[in-house]
ZADO-1210 file (C-alpha; in nm, 4 decimals, padded with zeros to 6 digits):
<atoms>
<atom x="00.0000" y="00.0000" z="00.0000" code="UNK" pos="1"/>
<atom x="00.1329" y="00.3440" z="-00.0875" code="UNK" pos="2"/>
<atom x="00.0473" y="00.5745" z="00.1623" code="UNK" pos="3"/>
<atom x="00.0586" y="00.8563" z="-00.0465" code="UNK" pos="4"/>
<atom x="-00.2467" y="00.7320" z="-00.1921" code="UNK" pos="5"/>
<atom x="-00.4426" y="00.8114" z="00.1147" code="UNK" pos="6"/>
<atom x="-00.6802" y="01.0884" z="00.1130" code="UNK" pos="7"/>
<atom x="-00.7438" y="01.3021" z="00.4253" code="UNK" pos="8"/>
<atom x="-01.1113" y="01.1337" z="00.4468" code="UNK" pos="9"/>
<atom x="-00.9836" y="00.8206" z="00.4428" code="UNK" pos="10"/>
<atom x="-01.0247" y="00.6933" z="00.0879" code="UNK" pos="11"/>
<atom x="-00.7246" y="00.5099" z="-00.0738" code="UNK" pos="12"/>
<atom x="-00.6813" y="00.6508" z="-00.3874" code="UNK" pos="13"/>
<atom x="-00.4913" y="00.2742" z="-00.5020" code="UNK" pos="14"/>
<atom x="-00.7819" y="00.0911" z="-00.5467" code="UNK" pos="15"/>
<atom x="-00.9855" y="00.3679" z="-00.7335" code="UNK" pos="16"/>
<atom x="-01.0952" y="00.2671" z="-01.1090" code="UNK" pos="17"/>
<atom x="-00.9757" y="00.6010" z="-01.2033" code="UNK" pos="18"/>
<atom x="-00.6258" y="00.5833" z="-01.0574" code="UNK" pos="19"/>
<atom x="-00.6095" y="00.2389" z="-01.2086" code="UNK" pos="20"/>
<atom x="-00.6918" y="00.3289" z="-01.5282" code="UNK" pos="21"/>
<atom x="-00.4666" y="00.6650" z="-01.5174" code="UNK" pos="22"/>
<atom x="-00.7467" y="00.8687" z="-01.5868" code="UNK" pos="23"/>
<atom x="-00.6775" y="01.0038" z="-01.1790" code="UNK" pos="24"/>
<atom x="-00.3691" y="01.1224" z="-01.0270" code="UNK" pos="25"/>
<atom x="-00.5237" y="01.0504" z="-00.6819" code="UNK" pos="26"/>
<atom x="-00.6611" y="01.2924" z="-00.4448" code="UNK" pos="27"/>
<atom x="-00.3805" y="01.4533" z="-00.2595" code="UNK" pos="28"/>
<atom x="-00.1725" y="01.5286" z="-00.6728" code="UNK" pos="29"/>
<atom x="-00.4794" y="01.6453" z="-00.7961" code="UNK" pos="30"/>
<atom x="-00.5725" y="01.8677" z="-00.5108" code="UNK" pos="31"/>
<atom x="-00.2054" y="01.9628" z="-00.5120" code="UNK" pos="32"/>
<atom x="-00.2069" y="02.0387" z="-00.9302" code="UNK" pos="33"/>
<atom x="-00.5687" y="02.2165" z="-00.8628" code="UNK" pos="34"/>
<atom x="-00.3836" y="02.4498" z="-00.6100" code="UNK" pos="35"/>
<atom x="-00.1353" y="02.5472" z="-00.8347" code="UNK" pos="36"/>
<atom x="-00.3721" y="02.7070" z="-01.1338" code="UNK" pos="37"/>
<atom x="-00.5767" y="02.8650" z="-00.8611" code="UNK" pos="38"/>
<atom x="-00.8977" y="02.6163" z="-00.8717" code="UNK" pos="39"/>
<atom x="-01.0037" y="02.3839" z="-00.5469" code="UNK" pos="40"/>
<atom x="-01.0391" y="02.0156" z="-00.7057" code="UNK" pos="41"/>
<atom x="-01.1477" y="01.8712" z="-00.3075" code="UNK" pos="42"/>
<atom x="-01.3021" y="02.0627" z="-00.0006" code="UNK" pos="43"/>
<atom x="-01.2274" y="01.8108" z="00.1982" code="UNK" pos="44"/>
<atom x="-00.8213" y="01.7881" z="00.1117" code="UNK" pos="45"/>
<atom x="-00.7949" y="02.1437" z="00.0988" code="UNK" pos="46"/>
<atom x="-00.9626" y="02.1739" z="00.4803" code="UNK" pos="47"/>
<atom x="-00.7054" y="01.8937" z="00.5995" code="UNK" pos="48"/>
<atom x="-00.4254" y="02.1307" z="00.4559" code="UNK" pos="49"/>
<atom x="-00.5047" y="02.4205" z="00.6261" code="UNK" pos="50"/>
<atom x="-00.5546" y="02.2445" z="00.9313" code="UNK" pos="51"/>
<atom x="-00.2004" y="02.0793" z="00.9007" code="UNK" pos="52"/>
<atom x="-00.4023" y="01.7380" z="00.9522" code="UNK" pos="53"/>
<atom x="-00.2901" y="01.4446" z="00.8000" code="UNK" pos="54"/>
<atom x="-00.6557" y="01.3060" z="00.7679" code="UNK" pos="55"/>
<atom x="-00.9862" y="01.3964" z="00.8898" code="UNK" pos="56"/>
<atom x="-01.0604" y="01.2245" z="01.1612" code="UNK" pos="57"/>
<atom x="-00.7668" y="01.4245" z="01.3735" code="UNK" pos="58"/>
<atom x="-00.9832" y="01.6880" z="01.3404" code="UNK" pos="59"/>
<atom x="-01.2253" y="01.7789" z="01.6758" code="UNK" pos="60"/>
<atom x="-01.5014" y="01.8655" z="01.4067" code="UNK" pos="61"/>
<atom x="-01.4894" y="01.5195" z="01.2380" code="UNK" pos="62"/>
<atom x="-01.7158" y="01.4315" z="01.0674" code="UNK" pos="63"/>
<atom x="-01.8220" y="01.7533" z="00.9448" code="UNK" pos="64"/>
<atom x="-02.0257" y="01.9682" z="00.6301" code="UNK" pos="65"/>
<atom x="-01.7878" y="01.8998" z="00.3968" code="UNK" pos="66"/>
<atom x="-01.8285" y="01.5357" z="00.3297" code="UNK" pos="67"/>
<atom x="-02.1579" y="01.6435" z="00.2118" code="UNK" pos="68"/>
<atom x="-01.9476" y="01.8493" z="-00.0942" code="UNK" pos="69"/>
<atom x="-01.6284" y="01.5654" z="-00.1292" code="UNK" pos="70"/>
<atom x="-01.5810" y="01.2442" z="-00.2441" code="UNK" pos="71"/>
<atom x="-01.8998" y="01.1630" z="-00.0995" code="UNK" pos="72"/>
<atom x="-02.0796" y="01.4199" z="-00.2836" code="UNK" pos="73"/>
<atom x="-02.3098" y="01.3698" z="-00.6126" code="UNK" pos="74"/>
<atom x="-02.1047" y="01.5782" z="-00.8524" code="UNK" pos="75"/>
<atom x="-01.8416" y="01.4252" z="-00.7408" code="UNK" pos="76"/>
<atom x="-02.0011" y="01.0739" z="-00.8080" code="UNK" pos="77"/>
<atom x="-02.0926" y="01.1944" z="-01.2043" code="UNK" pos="78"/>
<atom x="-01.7373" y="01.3204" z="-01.2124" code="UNK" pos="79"/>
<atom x="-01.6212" y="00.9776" z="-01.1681" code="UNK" pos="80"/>
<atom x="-01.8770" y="00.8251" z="-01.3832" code="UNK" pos="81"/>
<atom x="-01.7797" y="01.0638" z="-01.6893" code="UNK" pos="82"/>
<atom x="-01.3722" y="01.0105" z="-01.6287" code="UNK" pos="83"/>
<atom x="-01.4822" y="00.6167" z="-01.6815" code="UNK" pos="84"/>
<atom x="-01.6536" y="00.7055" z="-02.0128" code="UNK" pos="85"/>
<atom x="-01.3628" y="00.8895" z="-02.1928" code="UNK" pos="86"/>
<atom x="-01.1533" y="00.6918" z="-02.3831" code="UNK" pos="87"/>
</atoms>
């Protein structure tokens, strides 16, 4: 297991369909790549980093609002779904 491939909420970004099929960086390099052009690509990631927490559930608020918005989320979900689709 690489645990660089852990996201902050817990999700291991090595046994994603995306990841496997390179069509996903995982969360923490996309986050990181997001950052860099200015955009937010997880709520959830980008909380964790501003917090200096490793994951989540170091956090006293855990769980909170934003796993409503993150991985968890519906867009989030048809992201996936359309990242499968492309060729």
């Amino acid at each position: 297991m690489d645990v660089g491939l852990i996201a902050p909420c817990h999700v291991y970004c090595g046994s994603c369909a995306l990841y496997k099929k390179i069509k996903c960086l995982g969360c923490v390099e996309e986050s990181e790549r997001a950052e860099a052009r200015g955009k937010m690509f997880c709520d959830i990631y980008s909380c964790a980093k501003n917090k200096k927490l490793a994951v989540c559930s170091d956090c006293s608020n855990y769980p909170c609002e934003k796993y409503d918005k993150g991985i968890f989320a519906e867009s989030f979900i048809k992201w996936i779904r359309e990242k499968l689709k492309e060729a």
